[in-house]
C-alpha positions as CSV (number, residue, x, y, z in Angstrom):
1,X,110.8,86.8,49.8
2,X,111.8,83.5,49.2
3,X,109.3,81.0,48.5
4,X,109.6,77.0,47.8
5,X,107.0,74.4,46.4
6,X,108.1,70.9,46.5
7,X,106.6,67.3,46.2
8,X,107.0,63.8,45.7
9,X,108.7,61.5,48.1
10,X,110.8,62.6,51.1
11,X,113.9,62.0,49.5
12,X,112.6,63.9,45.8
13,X,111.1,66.8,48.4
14,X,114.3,67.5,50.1
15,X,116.4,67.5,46.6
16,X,114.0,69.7,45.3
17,X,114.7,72.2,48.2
18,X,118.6,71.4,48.1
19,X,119.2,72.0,44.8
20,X,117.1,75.0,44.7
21,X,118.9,76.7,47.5
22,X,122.3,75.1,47.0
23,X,124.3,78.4,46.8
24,X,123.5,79.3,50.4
25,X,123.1,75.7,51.8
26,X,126.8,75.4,50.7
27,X,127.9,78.1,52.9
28,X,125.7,77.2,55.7
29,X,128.1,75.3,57.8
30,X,130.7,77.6,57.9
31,X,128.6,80.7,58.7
32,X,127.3,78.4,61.6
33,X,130.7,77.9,63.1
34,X,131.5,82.0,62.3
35,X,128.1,83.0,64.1
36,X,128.8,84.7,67.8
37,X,126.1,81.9,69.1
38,X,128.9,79.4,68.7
39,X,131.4,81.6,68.9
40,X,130.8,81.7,72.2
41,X,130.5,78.3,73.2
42,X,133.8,77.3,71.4
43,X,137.2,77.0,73.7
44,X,138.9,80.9,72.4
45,X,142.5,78.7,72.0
46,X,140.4,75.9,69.4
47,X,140.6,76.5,65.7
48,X,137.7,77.1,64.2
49,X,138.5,74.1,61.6
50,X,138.9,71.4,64.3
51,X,136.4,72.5,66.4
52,X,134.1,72.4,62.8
53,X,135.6,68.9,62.3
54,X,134.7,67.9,65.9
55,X,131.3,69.4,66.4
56,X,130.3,67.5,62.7
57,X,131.5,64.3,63.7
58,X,130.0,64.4,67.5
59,X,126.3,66.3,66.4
60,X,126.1,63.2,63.0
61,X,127.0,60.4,65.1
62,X,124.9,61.3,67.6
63,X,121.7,62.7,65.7
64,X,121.8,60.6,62.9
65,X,120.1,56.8,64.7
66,X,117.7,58.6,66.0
67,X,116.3,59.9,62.8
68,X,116.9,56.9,60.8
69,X,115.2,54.5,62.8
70,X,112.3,56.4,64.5
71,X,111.5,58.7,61.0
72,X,113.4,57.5,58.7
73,X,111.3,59.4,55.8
74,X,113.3,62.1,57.4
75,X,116.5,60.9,57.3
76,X,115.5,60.6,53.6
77,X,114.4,64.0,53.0
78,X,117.5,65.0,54.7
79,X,120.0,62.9,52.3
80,X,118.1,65.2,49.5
81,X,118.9,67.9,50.6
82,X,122.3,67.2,50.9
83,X,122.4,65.2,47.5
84,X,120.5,68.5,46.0
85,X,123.0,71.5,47.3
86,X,125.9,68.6,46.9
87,X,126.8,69.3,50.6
88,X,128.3,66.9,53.2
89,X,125.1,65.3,54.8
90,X,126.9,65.9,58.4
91,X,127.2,69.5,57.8
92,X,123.1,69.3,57.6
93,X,122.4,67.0,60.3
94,X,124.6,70.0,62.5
95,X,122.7,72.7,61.0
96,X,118.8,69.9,61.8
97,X,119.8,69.9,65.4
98,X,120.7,73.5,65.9
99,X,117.6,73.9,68.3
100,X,119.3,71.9,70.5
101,X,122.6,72.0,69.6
102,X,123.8,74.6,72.2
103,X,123.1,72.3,75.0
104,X,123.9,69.0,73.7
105,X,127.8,70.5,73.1
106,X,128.6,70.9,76.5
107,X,128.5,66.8,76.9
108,X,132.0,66.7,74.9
109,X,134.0,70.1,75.4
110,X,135.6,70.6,78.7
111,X,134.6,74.4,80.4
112,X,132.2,75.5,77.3
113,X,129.9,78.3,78.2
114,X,126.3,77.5,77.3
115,X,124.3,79.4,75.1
116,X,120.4,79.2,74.9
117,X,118.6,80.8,72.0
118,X,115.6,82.8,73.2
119,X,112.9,83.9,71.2
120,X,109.2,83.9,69.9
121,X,106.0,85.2,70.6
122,X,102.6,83.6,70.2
123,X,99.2,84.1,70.1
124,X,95.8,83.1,69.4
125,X,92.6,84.3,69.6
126,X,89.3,82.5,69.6
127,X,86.3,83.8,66.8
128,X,84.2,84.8,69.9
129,X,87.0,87.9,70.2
130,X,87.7,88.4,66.4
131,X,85.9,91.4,64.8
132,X,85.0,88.9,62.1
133,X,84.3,85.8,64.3
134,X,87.7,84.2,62.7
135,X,90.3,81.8,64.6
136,X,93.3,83.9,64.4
137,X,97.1,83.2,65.0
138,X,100.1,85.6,65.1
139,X,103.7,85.0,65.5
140,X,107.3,86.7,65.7
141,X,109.9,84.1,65.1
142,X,113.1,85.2,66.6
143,X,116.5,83.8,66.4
144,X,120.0,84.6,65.6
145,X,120.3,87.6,63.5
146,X,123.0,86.0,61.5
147,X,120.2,83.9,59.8
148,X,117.6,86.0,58.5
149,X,118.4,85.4,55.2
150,X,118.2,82.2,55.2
151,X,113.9,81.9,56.0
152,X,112.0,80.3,53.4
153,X,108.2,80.1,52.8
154,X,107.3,76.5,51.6
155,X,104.6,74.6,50.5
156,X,105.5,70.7,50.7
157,X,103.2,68.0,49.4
158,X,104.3,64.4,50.0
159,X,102.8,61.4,48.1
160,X,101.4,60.4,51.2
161,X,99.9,63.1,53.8
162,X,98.5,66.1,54.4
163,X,99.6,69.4,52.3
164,X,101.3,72.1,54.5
165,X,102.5,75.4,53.9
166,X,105.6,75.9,56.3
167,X,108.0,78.9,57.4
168,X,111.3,77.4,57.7
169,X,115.3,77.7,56.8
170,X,116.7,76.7,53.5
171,X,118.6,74.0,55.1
172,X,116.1,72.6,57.2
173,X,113.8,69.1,56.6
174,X,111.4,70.1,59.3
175,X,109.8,73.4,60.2
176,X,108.9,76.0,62.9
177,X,106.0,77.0,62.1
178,X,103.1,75.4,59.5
179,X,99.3,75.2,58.4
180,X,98.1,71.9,56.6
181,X,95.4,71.4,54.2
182,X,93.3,70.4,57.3
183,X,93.4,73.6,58.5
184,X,95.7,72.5,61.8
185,X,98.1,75.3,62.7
186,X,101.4,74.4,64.8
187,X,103.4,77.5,66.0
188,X,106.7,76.0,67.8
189,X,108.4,78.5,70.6
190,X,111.7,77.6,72.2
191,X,111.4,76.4,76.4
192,X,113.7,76.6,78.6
193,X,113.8,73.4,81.2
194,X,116.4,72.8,84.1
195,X,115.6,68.9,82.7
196,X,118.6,67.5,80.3
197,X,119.0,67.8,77.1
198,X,118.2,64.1,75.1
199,X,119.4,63.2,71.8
200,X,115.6,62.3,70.1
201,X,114.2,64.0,67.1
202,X,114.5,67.8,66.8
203,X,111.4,69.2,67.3
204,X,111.3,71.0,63.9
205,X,110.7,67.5,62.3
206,X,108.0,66.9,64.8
207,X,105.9,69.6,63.7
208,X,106.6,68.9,60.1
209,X,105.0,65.2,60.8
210,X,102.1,67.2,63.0
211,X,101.4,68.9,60.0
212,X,101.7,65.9,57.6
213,X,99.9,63.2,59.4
214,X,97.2,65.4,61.5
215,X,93.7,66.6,60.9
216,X,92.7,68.5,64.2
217,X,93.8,68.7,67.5
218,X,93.0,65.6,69.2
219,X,95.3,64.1,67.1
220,X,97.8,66.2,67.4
221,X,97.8,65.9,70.5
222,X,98.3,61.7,70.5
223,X,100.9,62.3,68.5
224,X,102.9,64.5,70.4
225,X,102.6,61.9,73.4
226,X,103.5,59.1,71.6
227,X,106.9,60.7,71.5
228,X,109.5,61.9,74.5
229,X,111.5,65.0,73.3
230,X,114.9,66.1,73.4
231,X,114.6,69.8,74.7
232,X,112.5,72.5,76.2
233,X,109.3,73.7,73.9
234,X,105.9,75.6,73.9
235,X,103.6,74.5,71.4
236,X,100.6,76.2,69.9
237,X,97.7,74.7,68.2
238,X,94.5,75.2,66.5
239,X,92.2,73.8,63.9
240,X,89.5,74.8,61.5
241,X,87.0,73.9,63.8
242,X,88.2,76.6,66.2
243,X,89.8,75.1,69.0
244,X,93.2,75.7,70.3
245,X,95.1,74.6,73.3
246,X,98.7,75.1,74.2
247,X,101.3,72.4,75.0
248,X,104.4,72.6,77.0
249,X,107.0,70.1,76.5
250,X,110.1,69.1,78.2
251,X,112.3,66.2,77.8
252,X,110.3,63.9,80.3
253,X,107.2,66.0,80.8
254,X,103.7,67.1,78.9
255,X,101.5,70.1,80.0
256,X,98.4,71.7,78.5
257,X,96.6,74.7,78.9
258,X,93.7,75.9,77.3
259,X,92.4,79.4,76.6
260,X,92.2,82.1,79.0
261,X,88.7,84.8,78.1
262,X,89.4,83.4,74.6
263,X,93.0,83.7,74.2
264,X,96.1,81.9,74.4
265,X,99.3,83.3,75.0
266,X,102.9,82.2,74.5
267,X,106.4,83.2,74.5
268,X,108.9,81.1,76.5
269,X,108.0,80.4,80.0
270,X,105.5,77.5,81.4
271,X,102.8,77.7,82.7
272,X,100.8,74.9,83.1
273,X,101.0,73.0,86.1
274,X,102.2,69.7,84.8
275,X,105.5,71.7,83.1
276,X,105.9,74.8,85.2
277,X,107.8,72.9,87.7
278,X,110.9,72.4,85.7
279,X,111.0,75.6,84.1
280,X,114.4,77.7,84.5
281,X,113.8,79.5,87.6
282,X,112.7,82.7,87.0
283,X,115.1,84.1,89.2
284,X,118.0,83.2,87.0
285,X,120.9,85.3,85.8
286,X,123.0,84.4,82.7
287,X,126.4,84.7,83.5
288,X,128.8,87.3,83.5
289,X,131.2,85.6,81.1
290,X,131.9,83.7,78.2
291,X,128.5,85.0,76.6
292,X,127.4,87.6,74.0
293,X,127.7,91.2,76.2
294,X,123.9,91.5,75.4
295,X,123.0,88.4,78.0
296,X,125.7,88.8,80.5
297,X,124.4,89.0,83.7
298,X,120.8,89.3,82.2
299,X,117.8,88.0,83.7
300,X,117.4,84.8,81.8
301,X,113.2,85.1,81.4
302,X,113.2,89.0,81.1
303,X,112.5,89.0,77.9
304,X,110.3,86.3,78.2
305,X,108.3,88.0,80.5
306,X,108.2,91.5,79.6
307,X,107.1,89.8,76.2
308,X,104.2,87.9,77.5
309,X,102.6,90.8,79.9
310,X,102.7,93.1,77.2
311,X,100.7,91.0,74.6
312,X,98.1,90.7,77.5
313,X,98.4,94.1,78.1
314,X,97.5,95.0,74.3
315,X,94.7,93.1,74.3
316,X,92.9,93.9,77.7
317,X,92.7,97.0,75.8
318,X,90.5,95.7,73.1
319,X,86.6,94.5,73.2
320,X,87.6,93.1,69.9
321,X,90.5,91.9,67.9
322,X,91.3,92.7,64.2
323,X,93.9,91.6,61.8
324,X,95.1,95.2,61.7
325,X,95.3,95.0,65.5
326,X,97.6,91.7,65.5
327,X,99.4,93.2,63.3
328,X,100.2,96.0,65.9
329,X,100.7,93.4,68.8
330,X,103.6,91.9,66.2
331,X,105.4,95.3,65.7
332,X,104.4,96.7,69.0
333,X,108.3,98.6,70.5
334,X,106.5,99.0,74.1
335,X,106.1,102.6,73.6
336,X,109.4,103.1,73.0
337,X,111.3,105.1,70.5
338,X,112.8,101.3,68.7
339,X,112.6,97.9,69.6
340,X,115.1,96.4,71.4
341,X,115.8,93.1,73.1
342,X,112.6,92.6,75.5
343,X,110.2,94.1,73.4
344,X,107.5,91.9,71.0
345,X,109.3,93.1,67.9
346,X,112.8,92.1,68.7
347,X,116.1,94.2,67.5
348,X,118.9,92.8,69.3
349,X,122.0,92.2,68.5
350,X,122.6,88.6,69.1
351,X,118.2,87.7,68.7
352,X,115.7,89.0,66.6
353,X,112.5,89.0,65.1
354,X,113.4,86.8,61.7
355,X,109.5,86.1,60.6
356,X,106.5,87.6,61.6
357,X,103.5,85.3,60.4
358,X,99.3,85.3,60.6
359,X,97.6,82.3,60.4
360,X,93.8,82.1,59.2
361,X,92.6,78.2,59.6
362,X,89.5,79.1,58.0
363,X,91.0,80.4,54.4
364,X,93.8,78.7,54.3
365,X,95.8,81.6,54.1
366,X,98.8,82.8,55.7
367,X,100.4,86.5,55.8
368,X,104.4,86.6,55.9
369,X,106.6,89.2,56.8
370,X,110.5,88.4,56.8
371,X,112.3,90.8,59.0
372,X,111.1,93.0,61.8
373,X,107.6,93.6,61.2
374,X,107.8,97.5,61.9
375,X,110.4,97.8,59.0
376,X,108.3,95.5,56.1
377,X,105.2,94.6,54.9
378,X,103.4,91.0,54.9
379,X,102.7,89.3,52.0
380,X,99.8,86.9,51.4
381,X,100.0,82.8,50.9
382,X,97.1,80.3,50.3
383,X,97.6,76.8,50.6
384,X,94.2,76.5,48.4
């Protein structure tokens, strides 16, 4: 399992990281462009080295104002990682945006098929349903298969903020996942919104700041609507004082929804009442062409779905929740012989479970898993 400390500044943290990691941040871009995600958004007559050259220059022009002037620490942590893995700093402003990178391509390639990455499953459960009266918070990140390898633990400490341990990429400045010294947790799942794609700051970066610069929820929260967002997203959060709410973003829009008997519950639908509106409907199909065979002509929220109602399910069955017991939610195959696309523990082709992760506010400690979670173990962190 790979595992990071770094501090200092934003520019010493990200060198730190980029030199560390250099021999697989050099390859990144190129196993980008090879991976079927963008394999099968790319014109099948476009060689893959112009199409490379195009998507860099399009994705760094773009991306790069945006940092620089609204976080421009960022921009700086960025620049060392590039500096650090001696790597073209386009190459990682590509590989920043790659949340949103899908949809933002179709504004300059004529006839593009696009591709949206589904994944993860959250959840948290309240002390008042926790064997031993702990806030509790489980997680499957799933992605493209192509880049398991590359998911890091990491603990960052700037000179100025809050210390955060983090489950990221190698590459990245930001993070998907993170608890700070504070004891604020921040699990980050991809939405899917019929509202258009904006070029702002990737949300990855966003919940690195959360992290950095917030000691509970209520400020969390102002922070996240002191900003407009450039895509689709289902945020989770808690703090050591037990509280947790769940907030659904979209380009223009905020939602919020609070526990539910003690439980929240996420994956990649909305369903608040502020957001739910300008969701993908949840009669869509994926289209029969031009995607990865696993999708075509696929219910677009199946998974989604199937994923959500089966967590519920899981725990309905309980009086009380364990660690053990999230443990069997995150490697839980729906009673069937292996996982497979629409189950909580992911094994398709295209998507699948990359991390598995437990949060515990209260201790300050965090259990990993890298992989499926049926096939390995967790290991421990503290961020004490």
């Amino acid at each position: 399992m790979e595992f990071l400390k770094v501090k200092g500044s934003y520019y010493e943290m990200g060198f730190q990281q980029g030199e560390y990691f250099c021999k697989d941040i050099k390859t990144s871009f190129e196993r980008l462009i090879k991976s079927k995600a963008i394999k099968s958004i790319k014109p099948k007559l476009f060689p893959n080295f112009v199409f490379s050259k195009l998507l860099k220059y399009v994705i760094y022009k773009k991306w790069k104002k945006p940092i620089e002037i609204l976080i421009p620490d960022y921009s700086n942590r960025i620049k060392g990682i590039a500096d650090g893995a001696d790597v073209d700093v386009g190459e990682l402003y590509v590989i920043q945006s790659i949340e949103v990178m899908a949809d933002d391509v179709r504004y300059f390639l004529k006839n593009n098929t696009n591709f949206t990455p589904l994944g993860c499953s959250s959840i948290c459960i309240l002390p008042k349903m926790t064997y031993n009266n702990e806030l509790i918070l489980g997680k499957n990140f799933d992605y493209l298969s192509e880049f398991l390898t590359d998911q890091i633990v990491r603990i960052s400490q700037p000179k100025e903020g809050y210390k955060s341990i983090e489950i990221t990429y190698k590459q990245i400045a930001g993070c998907h996942d993170g608890m700070n010294e504070k004891g604020l947790v921040v699990l980050y799942n991809y939405g899917l919104t019929i509202e258009k794609v904006q070029t702002r700051i990737p949300i990855t970066i966003l919940v690195q700041q959360l992290l950095e610069r917030c000691a509970n929820i209520e400020e969390a929260i102002m922070f996240i609507k002191s900003f407009r967002y450039p895509n689709g997203a289902i945020l989770t959060l808690a703090d050591a004082s037990n509280r947790t709410v769940c907030v659904e973003i979209t380009p223009e829009h905020i939602g919020f929804r609070k526990p539910s008997d003690g439980v929240v519950v996420a994956t990649n639908f909305y369903i608040s009442e502020e957001v739910k509106k300008y969701d993908i409907p949840h009669n869509a199909y994926f289209k029969k062409w031009g995607l990865p065979k696993e999708l075509q002509n696929k219910r677009v929220h199946q998974s989604n779905e199937l994923r959500y109602l089966r967590i519920l399910q899981m725990l309905k069955e309980k009086h009380k929740v364990s660690l053990e017991d999230i443990e069997e939610i995150l490697k839980d195959h729906s009673n069937k012989n292996s996982g497979d696309d629409d189950t909580i523990c992911r094994h398709g082709e295209l998507l699948s479970t990359q991390a598995s992760i437990i949060f515990l506010p209260k201790s300050k400690k965090i259990k990993v898993c890298f992989g499926q979670p049926c096939k390995n173990k967790y290991t421990e962190f503290s961020l004490d």
